[in-house]
N, C-alpha and C positions, 0 to 999 in steps of 0.2 A: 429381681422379683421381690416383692413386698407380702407378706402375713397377709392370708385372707381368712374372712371365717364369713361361710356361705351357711344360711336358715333357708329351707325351703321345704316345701311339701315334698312327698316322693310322688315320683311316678310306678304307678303298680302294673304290672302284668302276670296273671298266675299267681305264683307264690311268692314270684322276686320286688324285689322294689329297691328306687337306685330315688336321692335327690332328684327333683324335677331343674334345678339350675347347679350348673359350674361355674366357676369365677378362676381366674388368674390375673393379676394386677400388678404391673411395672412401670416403672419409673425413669426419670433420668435423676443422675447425681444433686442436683441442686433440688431435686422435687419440685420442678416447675411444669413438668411434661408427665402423665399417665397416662396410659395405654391400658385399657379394662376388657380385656376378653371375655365372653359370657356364651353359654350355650343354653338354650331352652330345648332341653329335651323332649317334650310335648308335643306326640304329633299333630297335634290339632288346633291348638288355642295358643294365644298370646297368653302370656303369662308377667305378671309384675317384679320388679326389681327393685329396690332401692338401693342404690351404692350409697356410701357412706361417703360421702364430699366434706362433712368436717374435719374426721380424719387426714383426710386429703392435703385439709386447710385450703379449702376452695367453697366457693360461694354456691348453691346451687342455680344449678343455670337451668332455663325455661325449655330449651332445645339443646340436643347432643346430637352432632354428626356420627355416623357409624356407616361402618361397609359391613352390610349382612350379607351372612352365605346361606341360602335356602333354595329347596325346591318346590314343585309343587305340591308333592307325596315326600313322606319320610323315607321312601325308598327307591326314591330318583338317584340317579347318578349320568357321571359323562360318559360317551361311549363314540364310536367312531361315527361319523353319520348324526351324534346328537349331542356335540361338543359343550352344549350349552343350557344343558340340561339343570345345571346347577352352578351360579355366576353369583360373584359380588358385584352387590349392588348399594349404590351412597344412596341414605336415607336418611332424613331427620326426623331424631327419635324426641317427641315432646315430654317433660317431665311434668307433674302435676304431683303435688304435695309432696314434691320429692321421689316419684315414683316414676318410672319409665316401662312402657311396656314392651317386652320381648318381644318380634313375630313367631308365630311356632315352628317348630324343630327348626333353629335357627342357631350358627355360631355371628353374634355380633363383635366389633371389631369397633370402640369407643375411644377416639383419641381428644384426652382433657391438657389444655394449656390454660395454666393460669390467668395468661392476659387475655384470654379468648372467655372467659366466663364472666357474664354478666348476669346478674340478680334481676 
């Protein structure tokens, strides 16, 4: 696992409020392979991202593959009879000024290889 530092809005309910995005980011030994978990907490709306690809020492790239986990409601789940209530799914996520946008209440799943990033 690598250092992350995650800036984001919260999300409010009532009195509480939590960051609106989580991040966890790992690697392989040579730093050729990252693996970027992210959640948007937001039941409703996509929400913006910027990973930090310099850090990386990667180029930013136009498109990112990801297997997102969402359902249709924040409070879907699987259940006997409705196994598929909530499934990953490959999506390409397009970045725009270095930006990607989340889907809402979504754990995204961003796998970056060096040689696979193109400018």
């Amino acid at each position: 696992m690598l250092p992350v530092e995650v800036s984001s809005e919260n999300l409010v309910r009532d009195s509480l409020s939590t960051p609106i995005i989580d991040a966890i980011l790992t690697c392989n030994d040579s730093k050729t392979r990252f693996v970027l978990a992210v959640i948007n907490k937001s039941p409703d709306r996509a929400v913006a991202f910027r990973p930090d690809f310099v850090s990386m020492k990667l180029a930013v790239p136009e498109k990112v593959s990801a297997l997102v986990l969402s359902g249709r409601t924040p409070d879907d789940y699987n259940d006997i009879g409705a196994e598929e209530r909530v499934c990953p799914v490959k999506m390409c996520l397009d970045i725009k000024n270095g930006v990607v946008f989340l889907p809402a209440h979504s754990l995204s799943v961003i796998i970056l290889n060096s040689q696979d990033i193109k400018k």
